[in-house]
C-alpha positions in Angstrom: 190.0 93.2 -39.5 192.9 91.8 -40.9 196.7 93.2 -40.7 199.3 93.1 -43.2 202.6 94.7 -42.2 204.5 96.5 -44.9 208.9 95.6 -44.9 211.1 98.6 -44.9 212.0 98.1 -48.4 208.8 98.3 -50.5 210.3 97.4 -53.6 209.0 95.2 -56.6 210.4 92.4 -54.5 208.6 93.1 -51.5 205.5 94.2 -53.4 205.4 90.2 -55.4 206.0 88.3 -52.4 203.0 90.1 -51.1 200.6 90.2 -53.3 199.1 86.5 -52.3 198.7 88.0 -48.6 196.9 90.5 -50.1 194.8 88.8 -52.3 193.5 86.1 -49.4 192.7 88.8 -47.1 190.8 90.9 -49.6 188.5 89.1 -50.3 187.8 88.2 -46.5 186.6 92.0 -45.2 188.1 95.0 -44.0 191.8 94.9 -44.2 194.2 97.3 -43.1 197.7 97.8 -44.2 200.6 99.0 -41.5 203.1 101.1 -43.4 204.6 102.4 -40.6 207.9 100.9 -40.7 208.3 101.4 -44.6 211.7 103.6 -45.7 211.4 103.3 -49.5 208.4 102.8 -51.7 208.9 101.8 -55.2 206.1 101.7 -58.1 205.2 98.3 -57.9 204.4 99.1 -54.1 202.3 102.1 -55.3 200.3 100.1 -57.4 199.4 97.2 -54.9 198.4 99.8 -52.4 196.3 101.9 -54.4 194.8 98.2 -56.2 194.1 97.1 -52.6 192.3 100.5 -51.8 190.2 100.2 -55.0 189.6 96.4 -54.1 186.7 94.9 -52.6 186.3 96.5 -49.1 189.4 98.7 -49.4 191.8 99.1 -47.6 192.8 101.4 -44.1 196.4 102.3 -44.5 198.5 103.6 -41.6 201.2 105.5 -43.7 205.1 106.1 -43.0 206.8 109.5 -43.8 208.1 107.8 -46.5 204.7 107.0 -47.8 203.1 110.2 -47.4 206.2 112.0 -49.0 205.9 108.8 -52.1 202.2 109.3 -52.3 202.7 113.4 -52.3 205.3 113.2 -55.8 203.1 110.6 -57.7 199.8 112.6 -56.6 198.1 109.7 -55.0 197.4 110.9 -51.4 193.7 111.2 -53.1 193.8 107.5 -54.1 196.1 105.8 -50.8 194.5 108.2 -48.0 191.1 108.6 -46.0 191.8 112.2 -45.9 193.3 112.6 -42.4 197.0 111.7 -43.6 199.1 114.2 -45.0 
């Protein structure tokens, strides 16, 4: 399983200098995305995290605060989460 590692700052930025990385290692199996370290999440970010869950395989993410308190005001814990997070 393949790792991507998510930047503090999860802006638009951060979000298109990732999205080759994430479009190699979809389409090569079960991928899983470390959020951990992630302090701000922007839009953009929402949207390549939710594409990458919808995407192929999906995606495993292992969520920040941050992320859990983003996904909670947009209502996309459904869409970004396994079920356990949150």
């Amino acid at each position: 399983m393949r790792t991507i590692q998510l930047p503090p700052r999860c802006d638009r930025a951060a979000a298109e200098a990732l999205l080759p990385e994430f479009q190699a290692a979809l389409g090569a199996g079960a991928l899983s995305i470390d959020a951990s370290e992630a302090k701000q999440i922007g839009q953009a970010m929402l949207q390549l995290l939710v594409s990458a869950r919808r995407t192929g395989d999906g995606a495993h993410i292992n969520p920040s605060p941050a992320l859990i308190e983003a996904a909670r005001l947009t209502g996309l814990e459904a869409a970004l989460f396994d079920g356990s997070v949150a």
